[in-house]
Each structure stands twice: as C-alpha cells, then as structure tokens.
FIKOLZA-1660 file (N, C-alpha, C; in steps of 0.1 Angstrom, whole numbers, plus 5000, padded with zeros to 4 digits):
% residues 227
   i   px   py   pz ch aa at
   1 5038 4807 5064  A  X  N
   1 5026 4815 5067  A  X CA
   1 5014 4806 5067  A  X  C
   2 5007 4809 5078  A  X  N
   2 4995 4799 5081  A  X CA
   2 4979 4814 5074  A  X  C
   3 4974 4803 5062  A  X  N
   3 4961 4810 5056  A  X CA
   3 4952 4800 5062  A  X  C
   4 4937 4808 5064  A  X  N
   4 4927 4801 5062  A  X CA
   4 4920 4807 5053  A  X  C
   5 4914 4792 5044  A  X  N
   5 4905 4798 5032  A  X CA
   5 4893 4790 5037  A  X  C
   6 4881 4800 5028  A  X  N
   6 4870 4791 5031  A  X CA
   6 4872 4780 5019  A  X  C
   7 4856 4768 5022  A  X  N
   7 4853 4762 5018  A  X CA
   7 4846 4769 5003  A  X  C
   8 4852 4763 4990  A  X  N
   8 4850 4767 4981  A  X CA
   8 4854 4755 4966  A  X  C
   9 4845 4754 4959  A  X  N
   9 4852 4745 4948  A  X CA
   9 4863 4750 4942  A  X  C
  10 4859 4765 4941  A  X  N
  10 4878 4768 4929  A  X CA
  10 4885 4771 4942  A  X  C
  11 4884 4770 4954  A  X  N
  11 4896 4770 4959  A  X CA
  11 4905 4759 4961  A  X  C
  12 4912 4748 4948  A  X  N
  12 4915 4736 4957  A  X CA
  12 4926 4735 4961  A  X  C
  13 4935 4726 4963  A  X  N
  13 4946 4728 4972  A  X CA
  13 4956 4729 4959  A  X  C
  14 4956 4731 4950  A  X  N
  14 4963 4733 4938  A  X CA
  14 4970 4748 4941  A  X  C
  15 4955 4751 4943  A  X  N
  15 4952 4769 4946  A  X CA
  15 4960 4771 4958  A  X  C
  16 4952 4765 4966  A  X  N
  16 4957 4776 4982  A  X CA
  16 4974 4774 4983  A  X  C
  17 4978 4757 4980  A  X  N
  17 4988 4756 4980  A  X CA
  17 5000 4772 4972  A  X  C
  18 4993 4773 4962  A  X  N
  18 5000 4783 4954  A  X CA
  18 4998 4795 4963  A  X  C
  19 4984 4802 4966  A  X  N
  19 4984 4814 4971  A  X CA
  19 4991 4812 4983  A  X  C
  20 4996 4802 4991  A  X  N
  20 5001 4804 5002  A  X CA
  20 5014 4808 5000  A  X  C
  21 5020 4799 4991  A  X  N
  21 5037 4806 4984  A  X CA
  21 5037 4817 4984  A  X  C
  22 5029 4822 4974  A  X  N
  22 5027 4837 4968  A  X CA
  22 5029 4847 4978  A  X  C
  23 5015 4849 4992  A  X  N
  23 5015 4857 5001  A  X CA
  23 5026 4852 5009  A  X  C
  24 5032 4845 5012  A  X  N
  24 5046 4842 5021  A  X CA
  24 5058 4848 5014  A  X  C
  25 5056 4847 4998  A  X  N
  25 5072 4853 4992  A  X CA
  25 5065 4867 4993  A  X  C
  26 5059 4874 4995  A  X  N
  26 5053 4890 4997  A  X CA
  26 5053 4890 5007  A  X  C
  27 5049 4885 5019  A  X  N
  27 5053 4888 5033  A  X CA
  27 5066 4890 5037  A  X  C
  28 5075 4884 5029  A  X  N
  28 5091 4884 5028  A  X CA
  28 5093 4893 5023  A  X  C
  29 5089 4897 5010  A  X  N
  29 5094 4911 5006  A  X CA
  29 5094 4917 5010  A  X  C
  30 5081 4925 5016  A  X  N
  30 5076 4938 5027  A  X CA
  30 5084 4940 5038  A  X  C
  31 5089 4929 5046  A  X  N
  31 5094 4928 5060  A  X CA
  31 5111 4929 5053  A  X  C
  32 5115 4921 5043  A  X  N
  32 5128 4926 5042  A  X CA
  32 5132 4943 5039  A  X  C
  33 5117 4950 5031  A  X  N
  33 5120 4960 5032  A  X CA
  33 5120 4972 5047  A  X  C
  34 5115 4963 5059  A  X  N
  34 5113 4969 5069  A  X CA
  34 5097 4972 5068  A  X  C
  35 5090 4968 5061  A  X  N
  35 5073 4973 5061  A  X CA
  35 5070 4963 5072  A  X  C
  36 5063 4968 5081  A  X  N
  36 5055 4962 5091  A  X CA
  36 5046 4955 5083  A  X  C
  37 5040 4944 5085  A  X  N
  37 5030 4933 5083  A  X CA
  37 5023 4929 5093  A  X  C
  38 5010 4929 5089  A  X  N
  38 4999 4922 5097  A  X CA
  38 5000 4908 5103  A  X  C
  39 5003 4901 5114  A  X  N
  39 5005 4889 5114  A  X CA
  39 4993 4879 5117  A  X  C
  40 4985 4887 5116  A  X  N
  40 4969 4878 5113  A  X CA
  40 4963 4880 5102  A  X  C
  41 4958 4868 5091  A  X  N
  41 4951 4880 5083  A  X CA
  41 4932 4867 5080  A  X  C
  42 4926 4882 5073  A  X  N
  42 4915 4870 5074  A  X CA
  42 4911 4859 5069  A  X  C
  43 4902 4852 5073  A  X  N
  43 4903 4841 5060  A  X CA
  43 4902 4845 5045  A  X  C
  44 4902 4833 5037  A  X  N
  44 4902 4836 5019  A  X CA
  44 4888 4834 5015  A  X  C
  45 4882 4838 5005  A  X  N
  45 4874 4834 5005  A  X CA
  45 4868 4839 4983  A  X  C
  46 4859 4832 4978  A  X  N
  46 4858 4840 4971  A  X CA
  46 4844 4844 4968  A  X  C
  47 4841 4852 4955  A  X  N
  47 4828 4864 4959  A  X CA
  47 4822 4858 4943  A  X  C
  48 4810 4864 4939  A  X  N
  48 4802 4864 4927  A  X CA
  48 4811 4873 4917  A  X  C
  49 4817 4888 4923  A  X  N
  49 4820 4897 4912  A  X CA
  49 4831 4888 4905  A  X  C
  50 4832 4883 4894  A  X  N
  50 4843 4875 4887  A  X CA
  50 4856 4883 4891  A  X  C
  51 4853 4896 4884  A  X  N
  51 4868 4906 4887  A  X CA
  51 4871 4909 4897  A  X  C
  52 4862 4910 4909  A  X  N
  52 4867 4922 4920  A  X CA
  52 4873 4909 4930  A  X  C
  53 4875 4919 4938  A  X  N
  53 4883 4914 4949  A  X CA
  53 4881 4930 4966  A  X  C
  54 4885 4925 4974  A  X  N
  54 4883 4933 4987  A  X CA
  54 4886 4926 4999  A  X  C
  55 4882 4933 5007  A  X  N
  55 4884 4926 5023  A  X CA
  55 4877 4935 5034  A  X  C
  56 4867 4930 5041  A  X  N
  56 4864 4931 5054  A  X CA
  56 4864 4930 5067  A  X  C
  57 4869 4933 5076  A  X  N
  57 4869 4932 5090  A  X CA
  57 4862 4944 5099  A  X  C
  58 4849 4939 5104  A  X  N
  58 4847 4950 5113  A  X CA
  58 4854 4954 5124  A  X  C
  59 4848 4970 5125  A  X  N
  59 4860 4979 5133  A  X CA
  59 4855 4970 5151  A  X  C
  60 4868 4970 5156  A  X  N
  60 4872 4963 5166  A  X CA
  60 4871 4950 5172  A  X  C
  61 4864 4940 5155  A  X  N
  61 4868 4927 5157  A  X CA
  61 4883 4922 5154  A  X  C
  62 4888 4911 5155  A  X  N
  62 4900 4902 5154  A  X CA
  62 4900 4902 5139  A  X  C
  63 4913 4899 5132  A  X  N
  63 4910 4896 5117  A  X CA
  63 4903 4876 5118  A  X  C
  64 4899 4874 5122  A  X  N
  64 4894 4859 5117  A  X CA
  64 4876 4861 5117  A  X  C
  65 4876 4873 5122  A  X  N
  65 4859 4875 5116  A  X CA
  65 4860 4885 5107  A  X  C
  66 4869 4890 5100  A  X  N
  66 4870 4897 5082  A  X CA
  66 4870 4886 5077  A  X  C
  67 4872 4889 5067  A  X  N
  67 4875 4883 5052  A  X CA
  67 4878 4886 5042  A  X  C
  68 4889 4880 5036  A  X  N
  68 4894 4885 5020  A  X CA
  68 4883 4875 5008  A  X  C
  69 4884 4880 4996  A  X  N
  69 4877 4876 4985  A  X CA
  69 4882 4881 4974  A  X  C
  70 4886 4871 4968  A  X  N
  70 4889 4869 4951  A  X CA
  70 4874 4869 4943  A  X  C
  71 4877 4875 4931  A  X  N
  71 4863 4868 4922  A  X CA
  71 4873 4857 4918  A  X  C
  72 4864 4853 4909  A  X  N
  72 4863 4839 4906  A  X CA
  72 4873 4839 4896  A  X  C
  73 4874 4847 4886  A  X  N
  73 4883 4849 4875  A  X CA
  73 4895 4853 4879  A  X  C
  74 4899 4860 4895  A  X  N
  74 4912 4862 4893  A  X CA
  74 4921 4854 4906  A  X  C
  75 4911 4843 4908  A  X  N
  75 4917 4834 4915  A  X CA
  75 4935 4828 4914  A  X  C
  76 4932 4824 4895  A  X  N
  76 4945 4820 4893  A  X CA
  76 4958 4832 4885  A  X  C
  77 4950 4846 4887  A  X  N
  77 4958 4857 4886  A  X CA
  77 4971 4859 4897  A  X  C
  78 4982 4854 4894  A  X  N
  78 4994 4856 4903  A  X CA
  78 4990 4871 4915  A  X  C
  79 4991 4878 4903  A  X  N
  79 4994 4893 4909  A  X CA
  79 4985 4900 4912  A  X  C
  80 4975 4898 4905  A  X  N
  80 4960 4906 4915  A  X CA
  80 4959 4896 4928  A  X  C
  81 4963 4884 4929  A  X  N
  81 4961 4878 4945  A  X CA
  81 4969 4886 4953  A  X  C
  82 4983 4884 4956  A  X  N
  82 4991 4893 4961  A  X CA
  82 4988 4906 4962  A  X  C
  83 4982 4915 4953  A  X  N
  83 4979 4927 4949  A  X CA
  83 4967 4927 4962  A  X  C
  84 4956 4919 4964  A  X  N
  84 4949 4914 4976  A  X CA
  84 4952 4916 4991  A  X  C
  85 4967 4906 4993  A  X  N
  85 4973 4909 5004  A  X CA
  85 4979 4920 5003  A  X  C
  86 4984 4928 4995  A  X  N
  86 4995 4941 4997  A  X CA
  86 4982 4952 5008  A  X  C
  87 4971 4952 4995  A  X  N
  87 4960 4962 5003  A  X CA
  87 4961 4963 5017  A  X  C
  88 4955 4946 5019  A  X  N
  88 4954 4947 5031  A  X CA
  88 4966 4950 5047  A  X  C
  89 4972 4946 5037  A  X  N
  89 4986 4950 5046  A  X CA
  89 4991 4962 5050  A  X  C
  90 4990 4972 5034  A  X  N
  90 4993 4987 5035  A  X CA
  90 4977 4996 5045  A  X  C
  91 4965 4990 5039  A  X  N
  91 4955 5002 5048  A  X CA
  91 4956 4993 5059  A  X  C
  92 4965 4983 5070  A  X  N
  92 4963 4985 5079  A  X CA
  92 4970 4989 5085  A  X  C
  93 4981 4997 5081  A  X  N
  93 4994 5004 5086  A  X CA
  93 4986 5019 5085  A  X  C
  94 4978 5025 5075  A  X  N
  94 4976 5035 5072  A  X CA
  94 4962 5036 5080  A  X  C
  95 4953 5029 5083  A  X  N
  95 4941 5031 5084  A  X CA
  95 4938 5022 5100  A  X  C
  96 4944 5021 5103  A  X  N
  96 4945 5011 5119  A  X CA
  96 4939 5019 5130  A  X  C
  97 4932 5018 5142  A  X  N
  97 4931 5029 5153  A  X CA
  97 4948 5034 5156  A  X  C
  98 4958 5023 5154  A  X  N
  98 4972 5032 5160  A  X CA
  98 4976 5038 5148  A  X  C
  99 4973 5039 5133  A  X  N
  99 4974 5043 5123  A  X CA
  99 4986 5059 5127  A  X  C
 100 4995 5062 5122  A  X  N
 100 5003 5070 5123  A  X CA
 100 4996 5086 5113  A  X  C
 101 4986 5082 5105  A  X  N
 101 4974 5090 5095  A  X CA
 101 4962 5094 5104  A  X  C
 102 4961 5085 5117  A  X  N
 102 4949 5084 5125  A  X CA
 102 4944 5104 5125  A  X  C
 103 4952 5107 5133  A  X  N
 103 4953 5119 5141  A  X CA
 103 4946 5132 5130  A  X  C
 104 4952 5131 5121  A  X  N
 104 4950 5135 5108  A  X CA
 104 4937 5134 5097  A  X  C
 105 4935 5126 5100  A  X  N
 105 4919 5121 5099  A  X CA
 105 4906 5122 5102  A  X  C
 106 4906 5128 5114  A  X  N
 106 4898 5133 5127  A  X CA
 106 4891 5120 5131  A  X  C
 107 4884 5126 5136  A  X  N
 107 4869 5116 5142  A  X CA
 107 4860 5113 5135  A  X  C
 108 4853 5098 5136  A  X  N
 108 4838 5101 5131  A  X CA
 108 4829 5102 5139  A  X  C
 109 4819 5107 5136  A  X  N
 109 4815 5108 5123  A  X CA
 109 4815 5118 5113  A  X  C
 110 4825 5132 5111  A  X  N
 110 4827 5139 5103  A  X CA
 110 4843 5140 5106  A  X  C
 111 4851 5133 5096  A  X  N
 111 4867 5133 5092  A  X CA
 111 4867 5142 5085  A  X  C
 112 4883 5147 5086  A  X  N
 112 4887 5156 5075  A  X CA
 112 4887 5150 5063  A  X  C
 113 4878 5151 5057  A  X  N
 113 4870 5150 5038  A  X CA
 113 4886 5147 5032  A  X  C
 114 4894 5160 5033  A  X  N
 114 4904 5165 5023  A  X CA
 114 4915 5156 5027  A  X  C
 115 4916 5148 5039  A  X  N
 115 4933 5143 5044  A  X CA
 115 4924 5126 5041  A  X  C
 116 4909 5121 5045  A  X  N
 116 4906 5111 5042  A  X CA
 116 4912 5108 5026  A  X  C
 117 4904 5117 5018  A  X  N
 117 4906 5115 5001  A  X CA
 117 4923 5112 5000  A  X  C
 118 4930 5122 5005  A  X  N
 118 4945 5119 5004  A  X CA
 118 4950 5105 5008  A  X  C
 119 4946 5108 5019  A  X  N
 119 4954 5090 5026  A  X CA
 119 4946 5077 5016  A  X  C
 120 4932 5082 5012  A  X  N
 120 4932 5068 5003  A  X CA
 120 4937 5065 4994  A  X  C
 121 4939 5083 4984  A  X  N
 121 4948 5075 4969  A  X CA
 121 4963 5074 4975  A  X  C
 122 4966 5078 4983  A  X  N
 122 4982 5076 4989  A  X CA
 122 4984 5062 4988  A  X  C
 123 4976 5053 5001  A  X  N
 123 4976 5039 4998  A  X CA
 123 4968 5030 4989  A  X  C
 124 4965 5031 4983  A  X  N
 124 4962 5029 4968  A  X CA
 124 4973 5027 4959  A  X  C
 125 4977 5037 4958  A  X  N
 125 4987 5041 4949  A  X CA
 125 5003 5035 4956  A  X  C
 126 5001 5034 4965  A  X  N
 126 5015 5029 4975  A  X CA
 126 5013 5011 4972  A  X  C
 127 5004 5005 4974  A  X  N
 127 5000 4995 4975  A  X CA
 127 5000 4989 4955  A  X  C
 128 5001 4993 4949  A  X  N
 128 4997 4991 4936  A  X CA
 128 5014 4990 4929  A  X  C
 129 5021 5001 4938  A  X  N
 129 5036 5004 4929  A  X CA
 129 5042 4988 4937  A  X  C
 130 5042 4992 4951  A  X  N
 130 5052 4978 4955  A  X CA
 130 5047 4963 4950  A  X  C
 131 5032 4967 4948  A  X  N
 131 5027 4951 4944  A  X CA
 131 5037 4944 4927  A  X  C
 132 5034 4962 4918  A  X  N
 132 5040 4957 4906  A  X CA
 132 5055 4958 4905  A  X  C
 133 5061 4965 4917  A  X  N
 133 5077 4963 4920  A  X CA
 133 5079 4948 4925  A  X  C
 134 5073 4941 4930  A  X  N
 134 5073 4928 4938  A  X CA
 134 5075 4918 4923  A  X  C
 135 5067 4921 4917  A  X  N
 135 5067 4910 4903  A  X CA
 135 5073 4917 4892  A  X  C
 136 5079 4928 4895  A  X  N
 136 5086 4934 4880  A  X CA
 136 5084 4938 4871  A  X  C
 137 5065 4940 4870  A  X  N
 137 5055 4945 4861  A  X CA
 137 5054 4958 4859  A  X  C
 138 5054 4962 4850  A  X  N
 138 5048 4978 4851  A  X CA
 138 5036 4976 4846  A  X  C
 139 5030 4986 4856  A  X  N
 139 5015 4987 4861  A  X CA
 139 5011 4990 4844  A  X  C
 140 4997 4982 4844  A  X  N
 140 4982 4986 4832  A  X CA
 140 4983 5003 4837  A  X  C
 141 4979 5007 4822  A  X  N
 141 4977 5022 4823  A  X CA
 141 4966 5023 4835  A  X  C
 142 4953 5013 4834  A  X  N
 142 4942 5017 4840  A  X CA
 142 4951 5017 4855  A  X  C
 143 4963 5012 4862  A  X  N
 143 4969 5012 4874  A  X CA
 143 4979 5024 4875  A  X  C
 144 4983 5034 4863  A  X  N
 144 4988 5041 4871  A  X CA
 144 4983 5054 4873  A  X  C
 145 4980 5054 4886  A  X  N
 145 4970 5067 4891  A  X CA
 145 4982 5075 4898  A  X  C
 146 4981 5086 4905  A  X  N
 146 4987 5097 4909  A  X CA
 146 4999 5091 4912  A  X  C
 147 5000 5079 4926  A  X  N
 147 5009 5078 4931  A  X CA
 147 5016 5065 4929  A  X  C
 148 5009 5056 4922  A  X  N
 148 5012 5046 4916  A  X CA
 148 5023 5049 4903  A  X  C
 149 5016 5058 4896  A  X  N
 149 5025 5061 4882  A  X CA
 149 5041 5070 4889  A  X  C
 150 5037 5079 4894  A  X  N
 150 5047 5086 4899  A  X CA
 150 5057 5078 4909  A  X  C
 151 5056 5069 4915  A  X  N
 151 5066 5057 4921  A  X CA
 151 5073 5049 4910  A  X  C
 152 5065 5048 4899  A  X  N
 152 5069 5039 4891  A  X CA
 152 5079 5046 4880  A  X  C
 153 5078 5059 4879  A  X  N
 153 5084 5067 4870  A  X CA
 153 5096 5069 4879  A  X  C
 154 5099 5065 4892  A  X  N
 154 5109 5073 4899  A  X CA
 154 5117 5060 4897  A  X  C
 155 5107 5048 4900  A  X  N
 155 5120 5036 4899  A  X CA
 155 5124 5037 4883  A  X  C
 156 5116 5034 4873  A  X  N
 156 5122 5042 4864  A  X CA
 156 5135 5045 4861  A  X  C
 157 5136 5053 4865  A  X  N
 157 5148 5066 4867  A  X CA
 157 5163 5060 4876  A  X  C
 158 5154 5057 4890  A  X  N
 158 5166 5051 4895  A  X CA
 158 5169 5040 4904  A  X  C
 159 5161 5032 4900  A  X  N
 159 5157 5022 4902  A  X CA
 159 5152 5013 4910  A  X  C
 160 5146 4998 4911  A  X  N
 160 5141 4992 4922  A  X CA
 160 5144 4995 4935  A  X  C
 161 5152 4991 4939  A  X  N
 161 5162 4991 4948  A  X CA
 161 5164 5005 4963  A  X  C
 162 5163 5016 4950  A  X  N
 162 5163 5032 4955  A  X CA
 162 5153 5032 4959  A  X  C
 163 5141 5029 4949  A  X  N
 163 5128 5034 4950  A  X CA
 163 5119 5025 4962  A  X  C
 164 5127 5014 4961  A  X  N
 164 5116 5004 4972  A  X CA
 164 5121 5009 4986  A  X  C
 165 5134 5009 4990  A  X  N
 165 5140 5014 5000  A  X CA
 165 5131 5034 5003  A  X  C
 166 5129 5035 4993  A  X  N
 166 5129 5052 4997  A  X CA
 166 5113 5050 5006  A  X  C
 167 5105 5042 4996  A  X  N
 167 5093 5039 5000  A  X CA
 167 5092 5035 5018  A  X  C
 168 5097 5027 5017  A  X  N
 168 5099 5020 5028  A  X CA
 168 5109 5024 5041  A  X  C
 169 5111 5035 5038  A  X  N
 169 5115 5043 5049  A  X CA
 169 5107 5056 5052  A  X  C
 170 5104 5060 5040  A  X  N
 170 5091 5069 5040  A  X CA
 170 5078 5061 5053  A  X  C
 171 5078 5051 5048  A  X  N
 171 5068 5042 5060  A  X CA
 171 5076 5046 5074  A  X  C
 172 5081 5039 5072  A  X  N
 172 5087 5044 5090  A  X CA
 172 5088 5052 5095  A  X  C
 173 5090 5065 5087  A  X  N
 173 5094 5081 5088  A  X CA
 173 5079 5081 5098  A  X  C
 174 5066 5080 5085  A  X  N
 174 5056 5084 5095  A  X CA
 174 5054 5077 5106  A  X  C
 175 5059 5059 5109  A  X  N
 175 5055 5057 5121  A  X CA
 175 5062 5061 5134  A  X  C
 176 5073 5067 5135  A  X  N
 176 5084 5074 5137  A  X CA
 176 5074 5089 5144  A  X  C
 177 5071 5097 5132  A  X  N
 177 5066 5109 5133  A  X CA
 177 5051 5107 5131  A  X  C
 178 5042 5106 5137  A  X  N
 178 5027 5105 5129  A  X CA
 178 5020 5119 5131  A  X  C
 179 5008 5122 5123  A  X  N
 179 5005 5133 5124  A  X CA
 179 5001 5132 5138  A  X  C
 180 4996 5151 5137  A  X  N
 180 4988 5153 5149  A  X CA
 180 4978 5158 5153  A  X  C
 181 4972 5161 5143  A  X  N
 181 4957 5163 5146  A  X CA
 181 4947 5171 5127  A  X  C
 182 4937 5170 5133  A  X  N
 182 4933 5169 5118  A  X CA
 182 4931 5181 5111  A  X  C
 183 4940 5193 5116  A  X  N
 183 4942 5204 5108  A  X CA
 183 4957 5202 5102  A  X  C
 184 4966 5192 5102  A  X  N
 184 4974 5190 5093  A  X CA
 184 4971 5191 5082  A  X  C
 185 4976 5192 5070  A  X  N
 185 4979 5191 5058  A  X CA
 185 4983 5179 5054  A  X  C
 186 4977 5169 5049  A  X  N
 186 4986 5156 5048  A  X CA
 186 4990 5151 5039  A  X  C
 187 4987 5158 5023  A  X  N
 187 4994 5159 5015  A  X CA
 187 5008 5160 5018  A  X  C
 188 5007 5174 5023  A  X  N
 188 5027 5178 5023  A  X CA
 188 5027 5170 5036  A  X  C
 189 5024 5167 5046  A  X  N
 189 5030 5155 5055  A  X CA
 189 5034 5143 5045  A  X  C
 190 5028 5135 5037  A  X  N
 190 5033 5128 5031  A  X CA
 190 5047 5127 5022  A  X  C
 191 5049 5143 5017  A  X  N
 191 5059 5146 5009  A  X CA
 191 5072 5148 5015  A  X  C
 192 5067 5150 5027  A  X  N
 192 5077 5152 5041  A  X CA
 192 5083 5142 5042  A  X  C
 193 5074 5128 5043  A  X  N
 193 5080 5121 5051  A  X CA
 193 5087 5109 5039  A  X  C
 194 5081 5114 5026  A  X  N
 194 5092 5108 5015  A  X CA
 194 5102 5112 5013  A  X  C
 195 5102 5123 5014  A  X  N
 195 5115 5138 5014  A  X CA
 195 5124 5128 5023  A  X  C
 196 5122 5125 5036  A  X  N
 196 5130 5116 5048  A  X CA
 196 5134 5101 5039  A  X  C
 197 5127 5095 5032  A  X  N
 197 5131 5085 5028  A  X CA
 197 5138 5082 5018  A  X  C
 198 5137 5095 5010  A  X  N
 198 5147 5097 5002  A  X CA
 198 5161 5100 5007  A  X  C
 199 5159 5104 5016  A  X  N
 199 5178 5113 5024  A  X CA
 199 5184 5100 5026  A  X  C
 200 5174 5088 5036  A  X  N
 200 5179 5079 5039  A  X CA
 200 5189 5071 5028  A  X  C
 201 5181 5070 5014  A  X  N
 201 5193 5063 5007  A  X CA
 201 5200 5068 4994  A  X  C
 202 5196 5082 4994  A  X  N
 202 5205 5091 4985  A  X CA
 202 5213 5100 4988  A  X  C
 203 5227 5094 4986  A  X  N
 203 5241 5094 4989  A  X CA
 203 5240 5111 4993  A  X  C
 204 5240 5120 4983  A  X  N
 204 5242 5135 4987  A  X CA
 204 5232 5145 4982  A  X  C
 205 5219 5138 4982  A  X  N
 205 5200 5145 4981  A  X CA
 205 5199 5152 4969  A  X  C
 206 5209 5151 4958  A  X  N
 206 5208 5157 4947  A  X CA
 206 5191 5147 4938  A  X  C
 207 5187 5133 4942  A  X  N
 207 5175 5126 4934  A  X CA
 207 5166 5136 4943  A  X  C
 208 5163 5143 4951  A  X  N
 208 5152 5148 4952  A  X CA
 208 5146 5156 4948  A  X  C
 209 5151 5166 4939  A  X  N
 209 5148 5176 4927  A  X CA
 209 5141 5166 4915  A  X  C
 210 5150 5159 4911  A  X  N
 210 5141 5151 4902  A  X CA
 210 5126 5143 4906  A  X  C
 211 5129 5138 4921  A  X  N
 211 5115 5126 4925  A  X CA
 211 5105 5140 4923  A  X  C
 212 5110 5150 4929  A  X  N
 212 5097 5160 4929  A  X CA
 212 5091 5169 4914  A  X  C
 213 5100 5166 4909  A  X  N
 213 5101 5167 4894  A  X CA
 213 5084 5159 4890  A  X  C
 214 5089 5147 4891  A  X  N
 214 5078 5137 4887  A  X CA
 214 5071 5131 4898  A  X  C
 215 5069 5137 4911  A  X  N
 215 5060 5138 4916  A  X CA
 215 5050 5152 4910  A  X  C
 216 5054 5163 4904  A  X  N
 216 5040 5170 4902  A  X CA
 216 5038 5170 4885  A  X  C
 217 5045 5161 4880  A  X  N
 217 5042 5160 4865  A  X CA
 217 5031 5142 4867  A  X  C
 218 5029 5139 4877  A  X  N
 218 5019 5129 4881  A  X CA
 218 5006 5136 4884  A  X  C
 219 5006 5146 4891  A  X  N
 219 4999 5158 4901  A  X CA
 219 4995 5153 4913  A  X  C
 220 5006 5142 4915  A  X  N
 220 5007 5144 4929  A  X CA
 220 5009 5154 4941  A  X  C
 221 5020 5165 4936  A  X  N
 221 5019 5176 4943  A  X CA
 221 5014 5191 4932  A  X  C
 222 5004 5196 4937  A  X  N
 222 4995 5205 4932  A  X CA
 222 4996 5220 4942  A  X  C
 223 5011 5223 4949  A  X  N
 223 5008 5234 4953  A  X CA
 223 5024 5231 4960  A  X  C
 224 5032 5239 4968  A  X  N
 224 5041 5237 4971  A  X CA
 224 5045 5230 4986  A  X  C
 225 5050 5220 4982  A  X  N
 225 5054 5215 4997  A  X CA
 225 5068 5221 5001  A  X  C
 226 5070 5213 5015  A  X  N
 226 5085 5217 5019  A  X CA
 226 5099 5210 5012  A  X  C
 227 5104 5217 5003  A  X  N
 227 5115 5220 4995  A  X CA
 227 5127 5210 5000  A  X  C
% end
C-alpha cells in the first residue's frame, strides 16, 4: 500500500513506516472479508486537536486533495489509526455519489433527516465493531453505541468469524440491492439486508432470533422489522 503523509515532525519514518503496515494488514482484512476498499486514499496528516482525528475530501474532488489527520496524541495509538482508515473506507461505501444508501438519502439540499441520522450511526457503529474485531479488542464502553455494541454482543455469542462474515455480506447484500428512493425506511432496509447476511452463513437461520434478540436489547431495532 502506497501512503502519502504530509510533512510533519511526529510523523517520522519510524511512524509512517508502522502506519503503512498497519493500514495494509486492514486493507487485507476488509478485502479478505469481500469489503470493497478505497484504492486511493488521502494523504496523512496531523491536526492541533491532540485526541481527534477525521478526514476530508471535497465532494467531487480526487482523494489526493482530502486529507486524513491524526491528533498528535494518537499518532502512536495502533487502533485509533486504523480505526481512521476503517472510517474512511466504510463512509465511502455508504456515503459515495454511487453509495447503495444514496437513493435513500434524498437530495440536497433537504435529505431525509430520519434515513441520514440512521446511515450515520449505522456506519459508525459498523466501522467501530470491525475496527475492534480486526485487533481483538472489545470496544471502551464510551465505543459501544447502538450498532457497535450490538455487533459485538453477537460476536460474543457466536463468534468472530460468523459475525465478521455476516457483516460483510450484509455489505454486499446492499450493494447487490440498494435502496430506492427516499421514502424508504432504512432502518428496516438495513435489518433486511443483515437478515441476508446472516442466511448466507448460518447453516439452518435458527442465529437470527437471537442476532435480533440483541439487536433490540442494543435499540437498534425500535419497532418491528421484517421477521
């Protein structure tokens, strides 16, 4: 994997050398699990906020005029770096103009409010589980939110393997099926298209009473989806 980072004192080649391993054995993960990956991404860079981190690219430039940024403090944090690239990787599958969520989203400048809010904690929370599946962590309480904690309760239960595969065909389900316009519901489209990723690698669909079990004891689902 070819990175470009800016010009920076803490970034030395101690560093990039490391972050470049790091986002290469995570680019491996994702793609072994069939997750599509970005094959540009922007340069590195780091910021004033010690803790935060983010990334930029304006809408319908190239990624080499975005940019990612570390703070300063979590430069030599393994997992919040990667945790960096996952973001970026997952909202551009989710949040792309060919985004398979596009449709569902509406137009701007007034989006559906209610399917926006959803698709962000979705990939949030999608982006947070595989990051701490990738290094074997379970997530800080302050990390598990709706769909983060409820992925992580499912591997849990039945483990890496199930759960990373279920995920990750759930991805494809929607690029496969994407919504279609922004009176969907994308909540239960989401539930839908995990429902599919679950079939794919549970032998005879008896784990899907349970995943949905602890999908609404997360409150991820707050009303009834398709069964």
């Amino acid at each position: 994997m070819q990175l470009t980072f800016k010009s920076s004192p803490i970034l030395s080649r101690r560093v990039t050398l490391r972050i470049t391993k790091d986002f290469t054995r995570f680019r491996d993960y994702l793609t072994g699990l069939g997750i599509p990956v970005p094959t540009d991404l922007p340069p590195i860079g780091t910021q004033a906020v010690a803790n935060g981190s983010g990334s930029v690219t304006p809408l319908g430039l190239p990624a080499y005029r975005g940019k990612l940024e570390l703070g300063e403090k979590l430069v030599n944090d393994r997992a919040r770096t990667t945790k960096m690239y996952c973001d970026y990787a997952i909202s551009t599958i989710m949040f792309a103009p060919d985004s398979p969520l596009q449709p569902a989203l509406g137009d701007m400048p007034i989006p559906n409010m209610k399917n926006l809010g959803a698709a962000t904690i979705f990939t949030e929370g999608l982006s947070t589980y595989l990051n701490m599946s990738f290094w074997n962590r379970t997530p800080r309480e302050l990390d598990r939110g709706f769909w983060s904690g409820a992925l992580w309760d499912i591997r849990k239960r039945f483990g890496r393997d199930f759960t990373d595969r279920m995920v990750a065909y759930a991805i494809r389900a929607m690029i496969d099926e994407p919504t279609k316009s922004s009176t969907d519901n994308l909540s239960h489209y989401l539930i839908c298209q995990l429902k599919i990723g679950e079939s794919v690698v549970d032998n005879d669909g008896k784990r899907w009473t349970t995943v949905l079990e602890i999908l609404r004891s997360h409150g991820v689902i707050t009303d009834q989806p398709a069964s």
